[in-house]
N, C-alpha and C positions, 0 to 999 in steps of 0.2 A: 436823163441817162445817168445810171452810176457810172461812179468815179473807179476807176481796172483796178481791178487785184491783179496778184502775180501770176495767173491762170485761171482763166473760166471754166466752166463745165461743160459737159454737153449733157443735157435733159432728155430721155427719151419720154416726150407726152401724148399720154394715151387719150383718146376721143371716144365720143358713141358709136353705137355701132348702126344710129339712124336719129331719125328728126325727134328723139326725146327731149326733156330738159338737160344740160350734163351734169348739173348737180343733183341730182339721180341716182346717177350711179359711180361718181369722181370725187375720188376725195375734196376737201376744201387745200389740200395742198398744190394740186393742179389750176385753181384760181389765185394764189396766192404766187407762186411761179409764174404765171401768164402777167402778173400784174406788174413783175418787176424785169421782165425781161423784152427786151427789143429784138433784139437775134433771132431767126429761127430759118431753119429749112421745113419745107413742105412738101409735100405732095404736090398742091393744089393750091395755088395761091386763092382764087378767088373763093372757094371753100373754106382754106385755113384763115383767112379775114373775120370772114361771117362765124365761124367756130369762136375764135377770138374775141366777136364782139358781142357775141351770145353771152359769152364763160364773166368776160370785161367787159361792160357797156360804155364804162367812161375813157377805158383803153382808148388814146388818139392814134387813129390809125396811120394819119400820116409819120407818125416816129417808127413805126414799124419799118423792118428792113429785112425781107424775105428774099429766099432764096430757094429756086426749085428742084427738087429728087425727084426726078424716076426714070421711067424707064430708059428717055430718050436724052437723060444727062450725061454727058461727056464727062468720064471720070478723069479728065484730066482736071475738070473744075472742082472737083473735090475739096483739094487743099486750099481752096479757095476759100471754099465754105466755113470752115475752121479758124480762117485768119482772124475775127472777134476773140474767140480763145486764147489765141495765143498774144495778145494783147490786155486780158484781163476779162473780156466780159461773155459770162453766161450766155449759152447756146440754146433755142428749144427744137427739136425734133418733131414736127406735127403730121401724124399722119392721116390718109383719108376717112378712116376707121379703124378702130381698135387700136393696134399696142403696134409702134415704129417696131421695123426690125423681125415682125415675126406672121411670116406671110405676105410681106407689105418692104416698100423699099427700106431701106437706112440701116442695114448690116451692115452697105462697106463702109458707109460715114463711120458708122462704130469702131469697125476696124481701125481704120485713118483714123479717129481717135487714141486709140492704145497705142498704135504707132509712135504717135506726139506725142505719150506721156501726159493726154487729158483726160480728166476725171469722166467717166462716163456713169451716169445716175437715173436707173431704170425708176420708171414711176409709175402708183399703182393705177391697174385701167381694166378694161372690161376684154377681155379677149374669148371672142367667140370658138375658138379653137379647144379650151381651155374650158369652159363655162358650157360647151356640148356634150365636152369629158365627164364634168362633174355630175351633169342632168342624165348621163345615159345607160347609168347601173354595170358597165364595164370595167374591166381592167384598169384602175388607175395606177397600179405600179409599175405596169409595162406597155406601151403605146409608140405611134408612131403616125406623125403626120407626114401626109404624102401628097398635098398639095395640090394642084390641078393632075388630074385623069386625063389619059388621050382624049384628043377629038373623034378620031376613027374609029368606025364602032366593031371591027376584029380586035383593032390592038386596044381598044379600053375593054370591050370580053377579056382579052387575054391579061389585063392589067387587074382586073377584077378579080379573075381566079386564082394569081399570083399573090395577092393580099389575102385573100381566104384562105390559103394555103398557107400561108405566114404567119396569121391569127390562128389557125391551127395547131401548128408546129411551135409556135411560141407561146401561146398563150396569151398574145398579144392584141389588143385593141389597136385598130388601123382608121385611121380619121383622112377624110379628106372631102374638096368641096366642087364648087362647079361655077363658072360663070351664071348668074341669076338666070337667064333667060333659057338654057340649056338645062334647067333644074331638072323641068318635069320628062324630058327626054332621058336623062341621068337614070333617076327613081325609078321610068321603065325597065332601064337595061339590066337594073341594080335585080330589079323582082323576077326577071325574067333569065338571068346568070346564075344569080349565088343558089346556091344550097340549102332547101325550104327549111332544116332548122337553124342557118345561121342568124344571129340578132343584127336588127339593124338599128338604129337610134336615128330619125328626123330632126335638125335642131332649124326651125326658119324663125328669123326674126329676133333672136334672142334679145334680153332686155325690154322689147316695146311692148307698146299694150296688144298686140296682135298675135305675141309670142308664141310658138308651135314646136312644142318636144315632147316626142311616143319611142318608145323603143318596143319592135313587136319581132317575132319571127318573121323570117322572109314569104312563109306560107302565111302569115295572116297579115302582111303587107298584100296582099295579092287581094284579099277581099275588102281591100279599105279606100277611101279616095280622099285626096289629098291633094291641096292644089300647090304649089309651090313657085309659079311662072315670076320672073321676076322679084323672089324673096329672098335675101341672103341668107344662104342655108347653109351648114354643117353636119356632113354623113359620118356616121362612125358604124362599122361591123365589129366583127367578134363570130369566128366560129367554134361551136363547143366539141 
């Protein structure tokens, strides 16, 4: 273990987005940070180990000293999390996939950082959000992630056509995604709602060798098939 500086950091690090190699697609900065850092909050402890010990093979795990974010964290343990910081030593941020903080828990760690006056130091990673945008020939000046969709299938129709009418009116690209298993249930309602010339962009799997992004009209969605059951996927519309 380093010897504390006058304040640590907190690291937000970014993961795969599935069972690739991570030196793939993560910088050699993200190995080089895991190698000197003890600290971290997770997701997912038994995940962010094995992530860990992928990235760091010689990493000993027992110096590791994890602490867990999400959903069912009592934010009163927060500033708990933090206390490394504020004694000197580097924090890491791991989340279950992709990029802490964006989609995914550890905004209000972030927060509670600026709070304390700690350096918070975003690190480069793969974010599927982000990486559906780029692949989907859309609006990249003007967008808007919206996150999970109803479950109910009037109020996600109605959630559907309030996004296509936004994309409309702004000129805006609208992204948003689905729990895996509810995928192919989604892309039904999606082809069978929107407006046959709106664009839709498919992004499943991104990064892996299985990878699937089409962006086609809603009327030539309707002639296509596409499996998507249990695939981490990324929708993005656009209507003209």
């Amino acid at each position: 273990m380093s010897t504390p500086n006058k304040f640590g950091k907190l690291y937000l690090i970014p993961t795969t987005l599935g069972e690739n190699d991570p030196m793939e697609v993560l910088p050699i900065s993200v190995k080089y940070l895991i190698e000197k850092t003890t600290y971290f909050i997770v997701e997912n402890e038994k995940t962010a180990r094995r992530f860990i010990k992928k990235i760091c093979p010689t990493k000993i795990q027992q110096d590791l000293r994890l602490e867990t974010l999400n959903k069912h964290t009592a934010s009163e343990h927060l500033s708990d999390y933090l206390q490394p910081c504020l004694l000197g030593y580097d924090v890491g941020i791991i989340s279950e996939a992709g990029c802490p903080g964006v989609a995914d828990p550890g905004a209000e760690m972030v927060a509670l950082a600026h709070q304390n006056n700690i350096e918070v130091v975003p690190m480069v990673g793969p974010s599927s959000i982000l990486l559906a945008l780029m692949a989907s020939g859309m609006n990249g000046q003007s967008f808007a992630f919206n996150g999970y969709l109803p479950i109910d299938k009037a109020e996600k129709k109605k959630a559907l056509k309030q996004l296509e009418r936004r994309s409309s009116e702004l000129g805006q690209s609208q992204i948003f995604m689905e729990t895996p298993y509810r995928n192919d249930k989604l892309f039904k309602d999606l082809i069978t709602t929107l407006q046959p010339n709106t664009l839709l962009t498919v992004a499943a799997d991104i990064t892996l060798a299985q990878e699937f992004i089409k962006t086609k009209t809603v009327k030539q969605w309707k002639s296509s098939t596409v499996d998507l059951h249990k695939r981490p996927t990324i929708f993005v519309l656009h209507s003209n």
